[in-house]
N, C-alpha and C positions, 0 to 999 in steps of 0.2 A: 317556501319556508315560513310559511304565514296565512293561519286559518283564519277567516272570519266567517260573520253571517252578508250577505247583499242586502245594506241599506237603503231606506226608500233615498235617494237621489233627484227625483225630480224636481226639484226648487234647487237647489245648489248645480244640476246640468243647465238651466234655463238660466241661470242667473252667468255662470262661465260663460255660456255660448253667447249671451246678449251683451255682453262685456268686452267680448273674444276682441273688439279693435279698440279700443283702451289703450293701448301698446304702444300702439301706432303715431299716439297723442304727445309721445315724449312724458308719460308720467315715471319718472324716475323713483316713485315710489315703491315702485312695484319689483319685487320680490323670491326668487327662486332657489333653492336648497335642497340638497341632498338629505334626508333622513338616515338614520341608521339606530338599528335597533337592538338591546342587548338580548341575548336569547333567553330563552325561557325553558319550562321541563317538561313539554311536550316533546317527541321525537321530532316534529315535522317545525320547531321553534329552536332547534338547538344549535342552530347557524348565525340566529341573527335576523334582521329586516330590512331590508331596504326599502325607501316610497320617495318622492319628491313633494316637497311643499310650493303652494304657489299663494302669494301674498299680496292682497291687492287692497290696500288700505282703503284708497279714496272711491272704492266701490264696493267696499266692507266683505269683499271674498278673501277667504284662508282657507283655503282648501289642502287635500293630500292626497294625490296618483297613486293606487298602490296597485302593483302586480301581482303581487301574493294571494289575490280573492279564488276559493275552491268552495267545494262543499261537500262533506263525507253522504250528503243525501243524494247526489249526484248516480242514479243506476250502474249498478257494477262498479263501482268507484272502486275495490281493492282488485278484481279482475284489473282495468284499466290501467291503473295504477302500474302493477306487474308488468304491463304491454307494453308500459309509455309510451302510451293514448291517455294518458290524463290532458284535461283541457282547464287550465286557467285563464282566467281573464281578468284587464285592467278594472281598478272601482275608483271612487274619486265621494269623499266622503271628507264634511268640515274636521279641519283642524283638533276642535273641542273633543270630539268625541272620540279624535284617533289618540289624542293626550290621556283621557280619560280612561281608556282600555289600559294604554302601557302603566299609568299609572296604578292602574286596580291590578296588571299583573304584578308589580315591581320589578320594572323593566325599564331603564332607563333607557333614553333618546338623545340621540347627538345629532346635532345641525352644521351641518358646513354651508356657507350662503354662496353663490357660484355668482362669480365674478364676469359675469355678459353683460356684452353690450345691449343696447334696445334693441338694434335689429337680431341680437342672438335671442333675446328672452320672447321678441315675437316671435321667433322661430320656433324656439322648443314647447313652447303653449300653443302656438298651432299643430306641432307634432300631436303634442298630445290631445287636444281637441278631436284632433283627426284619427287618433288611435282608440277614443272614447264611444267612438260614434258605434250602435249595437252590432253592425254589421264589422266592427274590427277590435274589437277590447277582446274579445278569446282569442289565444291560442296556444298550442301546445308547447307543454312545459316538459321540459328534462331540468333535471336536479345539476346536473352539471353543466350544462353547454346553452340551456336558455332558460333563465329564471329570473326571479323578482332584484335580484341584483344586476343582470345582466342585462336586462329591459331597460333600464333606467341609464346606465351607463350609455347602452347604444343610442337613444335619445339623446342625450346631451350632445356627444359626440357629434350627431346628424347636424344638432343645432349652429355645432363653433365655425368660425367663418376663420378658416385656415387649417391649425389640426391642437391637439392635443398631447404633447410632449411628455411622456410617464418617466419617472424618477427609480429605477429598481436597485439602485446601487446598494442598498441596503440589504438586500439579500446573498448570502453569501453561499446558497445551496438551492440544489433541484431539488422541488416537491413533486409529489404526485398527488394524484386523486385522495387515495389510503390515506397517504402521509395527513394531509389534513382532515381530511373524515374524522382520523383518532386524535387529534388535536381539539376538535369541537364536540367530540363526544366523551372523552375523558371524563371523568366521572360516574358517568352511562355506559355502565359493563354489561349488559345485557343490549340496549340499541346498537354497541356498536358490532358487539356478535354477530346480531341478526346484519346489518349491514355488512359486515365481513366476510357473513357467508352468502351472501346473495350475489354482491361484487366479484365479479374473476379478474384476472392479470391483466386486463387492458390499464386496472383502475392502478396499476402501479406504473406503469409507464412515467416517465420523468413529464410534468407538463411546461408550460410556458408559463412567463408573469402575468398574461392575459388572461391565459386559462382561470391563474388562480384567485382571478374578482368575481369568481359564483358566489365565493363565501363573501356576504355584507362587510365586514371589516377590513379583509383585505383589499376592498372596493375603496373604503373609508381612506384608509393608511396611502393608496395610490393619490389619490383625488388631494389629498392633501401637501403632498410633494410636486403635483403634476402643473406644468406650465399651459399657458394659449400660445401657439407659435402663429404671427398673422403678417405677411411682409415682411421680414425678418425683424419684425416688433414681438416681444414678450411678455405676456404677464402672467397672475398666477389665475390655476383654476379655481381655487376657493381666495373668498374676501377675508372669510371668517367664521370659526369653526367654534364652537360652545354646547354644555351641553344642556340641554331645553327641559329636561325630565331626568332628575337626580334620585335614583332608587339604591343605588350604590352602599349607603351603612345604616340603610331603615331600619334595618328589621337585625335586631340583635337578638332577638329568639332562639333560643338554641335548638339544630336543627332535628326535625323528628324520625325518629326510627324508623328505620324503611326496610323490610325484613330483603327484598331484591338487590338493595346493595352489600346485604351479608351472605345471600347465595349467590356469590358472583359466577359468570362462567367456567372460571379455574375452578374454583374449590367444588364445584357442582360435577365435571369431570374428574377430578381426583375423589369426589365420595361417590362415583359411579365406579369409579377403575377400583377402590377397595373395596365393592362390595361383589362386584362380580369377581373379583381375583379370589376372596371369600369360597362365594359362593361357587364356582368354579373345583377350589381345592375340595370343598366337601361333596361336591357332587363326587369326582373323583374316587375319594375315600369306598364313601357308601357306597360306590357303583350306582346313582343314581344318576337318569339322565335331566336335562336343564334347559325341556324344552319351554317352558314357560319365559324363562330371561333369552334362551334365541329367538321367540315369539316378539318380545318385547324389542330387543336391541336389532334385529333385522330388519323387523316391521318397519321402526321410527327408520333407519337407516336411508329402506327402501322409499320412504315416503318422502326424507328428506332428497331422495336421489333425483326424485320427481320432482318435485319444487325446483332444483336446479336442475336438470333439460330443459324443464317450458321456458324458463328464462332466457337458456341459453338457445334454445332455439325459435321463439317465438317473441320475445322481449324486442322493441327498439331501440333498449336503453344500449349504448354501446359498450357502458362500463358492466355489460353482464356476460359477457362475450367470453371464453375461455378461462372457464371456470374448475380449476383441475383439483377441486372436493368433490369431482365426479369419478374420482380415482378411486375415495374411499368411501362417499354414499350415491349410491347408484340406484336405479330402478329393478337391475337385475337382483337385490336381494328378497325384493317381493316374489320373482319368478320362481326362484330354488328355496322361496320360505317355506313350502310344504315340503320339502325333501329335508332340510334341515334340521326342522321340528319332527318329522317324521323318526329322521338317524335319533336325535335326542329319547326320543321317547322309546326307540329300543335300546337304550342303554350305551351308546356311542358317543363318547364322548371326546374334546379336544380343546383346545385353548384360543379356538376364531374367537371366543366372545374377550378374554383379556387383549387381545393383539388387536379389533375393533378399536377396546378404549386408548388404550395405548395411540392409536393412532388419532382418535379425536382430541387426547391431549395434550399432543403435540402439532397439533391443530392452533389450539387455543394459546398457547406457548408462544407460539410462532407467529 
């Protein structure tokens, strides 16, 4: 959910690890928080952030964990990507500069400061020390089931000396996968298309309150309701929750024309369905055939058919799995596209191309 560049680190890794028993000393100054970040208008930013901050006054570290490090220079990175064999890895870069970034996006930042004991906070800093180390900061990312919000969670977790008591009563319905996809993409009628149509029916399946701390805020929202259960002693898991990076009513700028959210994907299938239904009747008419638009509407069809098979059969993502817009774009339209175009161009004509659109916009409808 979170692209950066890998900063040079070495003086801030040396400085953590030569530190690393600090903890141990009883310095109650020291420091640990949940980050959470507001999204941004990138596709792969429109969830949110999560990172951990780690504060250590009396040995001047302020550092931030963050799981979210990728790199689009990464070989084969959109291959990969598709496969879910993409590989992230944890970074850990001062404080300054990760404020600096949210604040050059305007993207505010919220702090919850977690409420551990000394031996929890030398626990989860050795967690992470230990997850920093080059041979274990990568690993593979899925966008739902392990990712930059999920990483941090299960750390903390590891850390509490008892367990973690989550608060859901405030929900009063099952979500799924979808359901929040188009929650956080809202707005973005085009990212959530392509997400829509890449995703099949696993991603609607009803999930659990666990499930749905992939997305950063809802990680937020829990952790802030959520108790330490320890000996049948309780307390809460956040001290104190504020927000550190105020981007919220900066920018009163009124916002600039964006010609893609006036071709949205409705109105771009309904001036597809009026021009082929169009063009269609006047083929008709004249007796002319239409191979050029079954050329075009088969083709794209065909290719998008392909795009969903690899997915659905070579993909590890599991929310790609039974995908049934293989009903209406298939691989088989590339197959019979010389026989189709061929009937066309002798003068045969029929109405597959309106009953296509018709069916991709009720696609989009839907």
């Amino acid at each position: 959910m979170k692209r950066t560049i890998l900063y040079p680190l070495l003086t801030l890794y040396l400085l953590i690890f030569s530190n690393g028993q600090a903890i141990a000393s009883g310095n109650d100054s020291i420091r640990l928080s949940l980050l959470t970040c507001a999204p941004g208008e990138e596709i792969y930013s429109l969830f949110g952030h999560t990172a951990i901050r780690y504060e250590d006054p009396a040995n001047g570290i302020d550092a931030v964990f963050n799981y979210g490090l990728f790199s689009f220079n990464t070989p084969n990175f959109i291959l990969r990507f598709s496969l879910g064999e993409t590989d992230y890895q944890l970074g850990a870069t001062d404080y300054a500069r990760f404020a600096a970034e949210y604040a050059f996006d305007g993207r505010s930042v919220w702090q919850q400061t977690l409420n551990l004991s000394k031996e929890e906070k030398a626990e989860l800093i050795r967690l992470l020390q230990e997850n920093y180390l080059p041979e274990n900061r990568v690993y593979r990312y899925n966008f739902f089931y392990d990712n930059c919000a999920t990483r941090p969670r299960d750390k903390i977790e590891e850390s509490i000396e008892g367990k973690i008591s989550y608060d859901f009563s405030d929900r009063n319905h099952t979500k799924s996968f979808r359901d929040i996809v188009h929650q956080y993409t809202k707005g973005h009628p085009w990212s959530q298309f392509g997400i829509d149509f890449c995703i099949g029916s696993e991603a609607d399946r009803p999930i659990t309150n666990r499930q749905m701390m992939f997305v950063p805020f809802y990680l937020k929202n829990d952790f802030q309701r959520a108790k330490i259960i320890n000996n049948g002693k309780e307390r809460k898991l956040v001290s104190d929750s504020r927000i550190i990076i105020d981007c919220e009513d900066t920018d009163s700028s009124p916002t600039k024309f964006d010609i893609m959210n006036l071709l949205t994907p409705m109105r771009c299938a309904l001036l597809l369905f009026i021009i082929v239904t169009i063009a269609t009747i006047y083929g008709i008419r004249k007796k002319k055939g239409l191979w050029g638009l079954d050329l075009a509407l088969f083709g794209t069809a065909g290719i998008a058919g392909c795009v969903i098979t690899f997915l659905a059969l070579f993909s590890q993502h599991p929310a790609v799995s039974h995908n049934y817009l293989l009903f209406v774009f298939q691989p088989g339209h590339l197959i019979f596209l010389p026989i189709i175009v061929n009937a066309a161009r002798k003068g045969r004509k029929c109405w597959y191309n309106v009953a296509n659109c018709v069916v991709l916009t009720l696609f989009i409808v839907l």
